[in-house]
C-alpha positions as CSV (number, residue, x, y, z in Angstrom):
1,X,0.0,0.0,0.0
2,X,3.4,2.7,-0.3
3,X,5.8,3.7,-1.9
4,X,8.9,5.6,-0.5
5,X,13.0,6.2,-0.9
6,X,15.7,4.6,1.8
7,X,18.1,6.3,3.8
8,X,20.5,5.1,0.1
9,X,18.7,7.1,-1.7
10,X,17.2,4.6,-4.3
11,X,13.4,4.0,-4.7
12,X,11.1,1.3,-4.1
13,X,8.2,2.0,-6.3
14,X,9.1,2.9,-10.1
15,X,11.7,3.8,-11.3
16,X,11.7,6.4,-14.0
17,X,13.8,8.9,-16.2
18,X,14.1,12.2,-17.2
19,X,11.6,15.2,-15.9
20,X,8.9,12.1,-14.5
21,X,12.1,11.2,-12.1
22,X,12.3,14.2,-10.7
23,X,8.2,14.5,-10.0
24,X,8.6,11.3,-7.4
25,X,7.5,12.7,-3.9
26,X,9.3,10.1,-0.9
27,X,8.9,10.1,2.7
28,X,10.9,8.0,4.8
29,X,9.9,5.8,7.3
30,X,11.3,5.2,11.1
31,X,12.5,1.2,11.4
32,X,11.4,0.3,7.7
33,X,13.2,-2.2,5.4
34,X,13.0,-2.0,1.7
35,X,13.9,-4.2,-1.2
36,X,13.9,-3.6,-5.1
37,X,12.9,-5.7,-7.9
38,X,12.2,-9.1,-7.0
39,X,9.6,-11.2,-8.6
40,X,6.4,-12.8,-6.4
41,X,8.4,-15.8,-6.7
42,X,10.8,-14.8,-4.6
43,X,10.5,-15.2,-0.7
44,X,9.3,-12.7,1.9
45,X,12.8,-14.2,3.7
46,X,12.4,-12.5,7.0
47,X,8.7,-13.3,7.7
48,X,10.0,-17.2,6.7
49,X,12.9,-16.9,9.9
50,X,10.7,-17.7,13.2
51,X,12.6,-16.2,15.9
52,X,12.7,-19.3,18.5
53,X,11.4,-17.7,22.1
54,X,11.2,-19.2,25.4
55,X,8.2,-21.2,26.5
56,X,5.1,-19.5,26.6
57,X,2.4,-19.4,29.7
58,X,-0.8,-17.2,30.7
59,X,-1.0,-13.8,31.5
60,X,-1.8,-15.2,35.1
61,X,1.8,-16.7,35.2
62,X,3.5,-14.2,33.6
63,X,2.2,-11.8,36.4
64,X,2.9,-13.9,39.3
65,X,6.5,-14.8,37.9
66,X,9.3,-12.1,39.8
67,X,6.9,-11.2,41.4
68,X,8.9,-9.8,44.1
69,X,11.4,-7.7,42.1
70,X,9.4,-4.3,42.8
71,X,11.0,-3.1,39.2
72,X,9.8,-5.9,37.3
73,X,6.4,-5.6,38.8
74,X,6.5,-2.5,38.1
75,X,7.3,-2.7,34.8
76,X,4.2,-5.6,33.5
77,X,2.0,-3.3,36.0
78,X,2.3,-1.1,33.1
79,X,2.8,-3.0,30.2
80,X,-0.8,-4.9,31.2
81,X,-2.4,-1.2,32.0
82,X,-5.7,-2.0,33.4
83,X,-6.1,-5.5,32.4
84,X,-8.3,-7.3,34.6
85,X,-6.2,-10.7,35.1
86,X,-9.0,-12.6,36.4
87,X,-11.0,-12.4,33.5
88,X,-8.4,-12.9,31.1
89,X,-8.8,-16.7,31.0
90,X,-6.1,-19.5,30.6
91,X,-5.4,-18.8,26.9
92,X,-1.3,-19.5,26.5
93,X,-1.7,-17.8,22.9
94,X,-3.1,-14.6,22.2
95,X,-5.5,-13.7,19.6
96,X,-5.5,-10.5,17.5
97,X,-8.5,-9.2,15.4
98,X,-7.7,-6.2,12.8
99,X,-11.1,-4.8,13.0
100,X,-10.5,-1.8,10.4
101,X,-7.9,-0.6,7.7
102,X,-8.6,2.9,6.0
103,X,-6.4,5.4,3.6
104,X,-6.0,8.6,4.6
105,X,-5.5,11.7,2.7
106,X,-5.6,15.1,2.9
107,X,-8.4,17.1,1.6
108,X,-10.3,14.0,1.5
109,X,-12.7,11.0,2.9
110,X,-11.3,7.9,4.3
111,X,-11.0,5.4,2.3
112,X,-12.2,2.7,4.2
113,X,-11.4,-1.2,3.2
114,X,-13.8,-4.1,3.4
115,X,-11.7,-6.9,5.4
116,X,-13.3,-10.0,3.6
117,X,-12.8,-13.3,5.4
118,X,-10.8,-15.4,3.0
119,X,-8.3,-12.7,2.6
120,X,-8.9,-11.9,-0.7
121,X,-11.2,-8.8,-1.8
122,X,-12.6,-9.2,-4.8
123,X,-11.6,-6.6,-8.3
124,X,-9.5,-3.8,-7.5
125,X,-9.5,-3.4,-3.7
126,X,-8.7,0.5,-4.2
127,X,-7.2,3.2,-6.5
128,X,-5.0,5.9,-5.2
129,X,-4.0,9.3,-7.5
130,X,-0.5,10.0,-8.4
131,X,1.8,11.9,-6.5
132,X,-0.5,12.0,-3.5
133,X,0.5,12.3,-0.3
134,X,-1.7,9.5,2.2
135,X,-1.0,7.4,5.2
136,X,-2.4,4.1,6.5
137,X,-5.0,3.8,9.8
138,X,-5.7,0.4,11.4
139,X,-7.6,-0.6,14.3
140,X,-7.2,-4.1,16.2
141,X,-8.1,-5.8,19.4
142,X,-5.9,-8.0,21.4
143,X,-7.6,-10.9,23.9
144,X,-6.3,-14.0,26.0
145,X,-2.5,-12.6,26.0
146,X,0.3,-10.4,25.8
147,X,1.2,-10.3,21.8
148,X,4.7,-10.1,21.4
149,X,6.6,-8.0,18.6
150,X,3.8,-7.4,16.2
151,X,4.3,-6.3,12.7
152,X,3.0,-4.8,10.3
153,X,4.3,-6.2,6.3
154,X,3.6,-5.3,2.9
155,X,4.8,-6.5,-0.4
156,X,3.8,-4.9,-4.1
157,X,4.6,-6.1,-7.7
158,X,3.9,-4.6,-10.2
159,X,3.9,-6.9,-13.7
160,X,5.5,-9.8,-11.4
161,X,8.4,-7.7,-10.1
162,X,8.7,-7.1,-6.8
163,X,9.0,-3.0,-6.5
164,X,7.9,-1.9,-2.9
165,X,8.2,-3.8,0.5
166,X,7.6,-2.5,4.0
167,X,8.2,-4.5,7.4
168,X,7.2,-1.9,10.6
169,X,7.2,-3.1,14.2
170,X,3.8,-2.1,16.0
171,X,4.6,-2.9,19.1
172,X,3.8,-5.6,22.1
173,X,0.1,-5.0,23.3
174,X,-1.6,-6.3,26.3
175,X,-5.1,-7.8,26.3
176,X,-7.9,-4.8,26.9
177,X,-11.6,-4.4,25.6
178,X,-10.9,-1.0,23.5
179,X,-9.3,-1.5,20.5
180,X,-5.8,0.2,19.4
181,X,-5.5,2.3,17.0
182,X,-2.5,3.0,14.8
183,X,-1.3,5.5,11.5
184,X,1.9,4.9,9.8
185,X,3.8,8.0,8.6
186,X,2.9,9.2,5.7
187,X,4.1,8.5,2.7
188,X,3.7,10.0,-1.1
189,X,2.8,7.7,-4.3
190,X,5.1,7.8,-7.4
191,X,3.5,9.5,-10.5
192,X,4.6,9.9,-14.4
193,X,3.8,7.7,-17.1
194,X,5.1,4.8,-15.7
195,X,4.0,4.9,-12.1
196,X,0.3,4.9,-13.5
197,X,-1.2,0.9,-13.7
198,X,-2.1,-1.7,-11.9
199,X,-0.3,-3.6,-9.0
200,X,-0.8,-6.4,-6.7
201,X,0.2,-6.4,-3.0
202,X,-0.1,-8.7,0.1
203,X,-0.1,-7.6,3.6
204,X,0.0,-9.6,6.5
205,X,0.0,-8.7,10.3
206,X,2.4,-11.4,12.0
207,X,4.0,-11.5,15.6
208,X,7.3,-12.5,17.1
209,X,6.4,-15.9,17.0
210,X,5.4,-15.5,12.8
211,X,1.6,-16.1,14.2
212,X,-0.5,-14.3,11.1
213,X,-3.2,-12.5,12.6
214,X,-4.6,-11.9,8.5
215,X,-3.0,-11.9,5.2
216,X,-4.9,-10.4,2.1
217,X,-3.7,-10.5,-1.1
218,X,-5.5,-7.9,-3.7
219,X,-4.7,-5.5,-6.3
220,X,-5.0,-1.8,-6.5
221,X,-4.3,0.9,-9.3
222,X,-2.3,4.1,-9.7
223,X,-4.3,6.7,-11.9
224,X,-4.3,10.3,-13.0
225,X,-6.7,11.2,-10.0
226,X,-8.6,9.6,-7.8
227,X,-11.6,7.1,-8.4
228,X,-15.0,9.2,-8.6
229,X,-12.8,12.1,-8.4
230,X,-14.5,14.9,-6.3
């Protein structure tokens, strides 16, 4: 769903010469990693490497482990916030729900995104204008546990060639009943001639254990200006 320059200086959406080079807007991104030109073919290597962990237990035994190191206490006293532990349950793995994804941009509505159930939206899931500057807004729930290291990943191709992917570290979230909320920096699309098409992307939200909390896979286009322009 972005596009954006590394701290080298070379692009991850299209690359392009002449004047429509020079029309590329880029902002970068805190903790980002991006790769250029591989086809769908090749891996998404770092989501494939599960980081091994220690064994896992329930928020009840997590709380009741140190617990008389007063700075460790201390520290999951705030990590778990206002958590009720008794009516957390027993759950050793914890369960995360995205319950919303929307594009924002200036000057205009949220675009908000249907979240079908077998990860894959049906046509062309969006279309974003050329050269426009937008960021991204999820909301998501976390139940029965701590989630630990979760991520947010995207990949795009464009005509089977890898040119854009994103991994960004959310964050470790305790259980609660409100949702979270969070907006990535914002970012600008590439635009010229060759920017403009069709792509196809696939995000996933994944923890430190490679858990996938949802994966779609779906295409999107570039254009002139914006679908049902207003």
């Amino acid at each position: 769903m972005g596009f954006e320059e590394n701290k080298e200086g070379e692009k991850s959406g299209i690359e392009e010469s002449g004047e429509e080079k020079e029309n590329h807007g880029s902002m970068k991104r805190v903790e980002s990693e991006s790769s250029l030109y591989e086809t769908e073919d090749d891996g998404e290597d770092a989501e494939g490497n599960k980081i091994e962990l220690g064994p896992q237990c329930t928020l009840k035994e997590q709380f009741e482990k140190d617990k008389d190191d007063e700075s460790l206490r201390k520290w999951k006293e705030q990590l778990l916030g206002n958590v009720d532990i008794n009516n957390v349950g027993e759950s050793l793995e914890p369960d995360v729900k995205i319950l919303s994804l929307s594009i924002v941009s200036p000057g205009r509505s949220d675009i908000i995104l249907p979240i079908p159930e077998n990860g894959k939206p049906e046509g062309r899931w969006f279309t974003l204008k050329e050269g426009c500057h937008y960021h991204l807004k999820f909301s998501f729930q976390v139940s029965h546990n701590i989630v630990a290291g979760l991520k947010y990943t995207n990949n795009v191709w464009k005509t089977g060639v890898r040119v854009y992917n994103i991994k960004e570290m959310l964050g470790t979230f305790s259980p609660q009943l409100e949702p979270y909320t969070y907006e990535t920096p914002e970012e600008t699309t590439p635009s010229g001639y060759f920017a403009r098409g069709s792509y196809s992307a696939k995000t996933k939200f994944v923890d430190d254990d490679n858990k996938c909390y949802l994966e779609i896979s779906y295409s999107f286009d570039i254009r002139k200006d914006w679908a049902n322009a207003e």
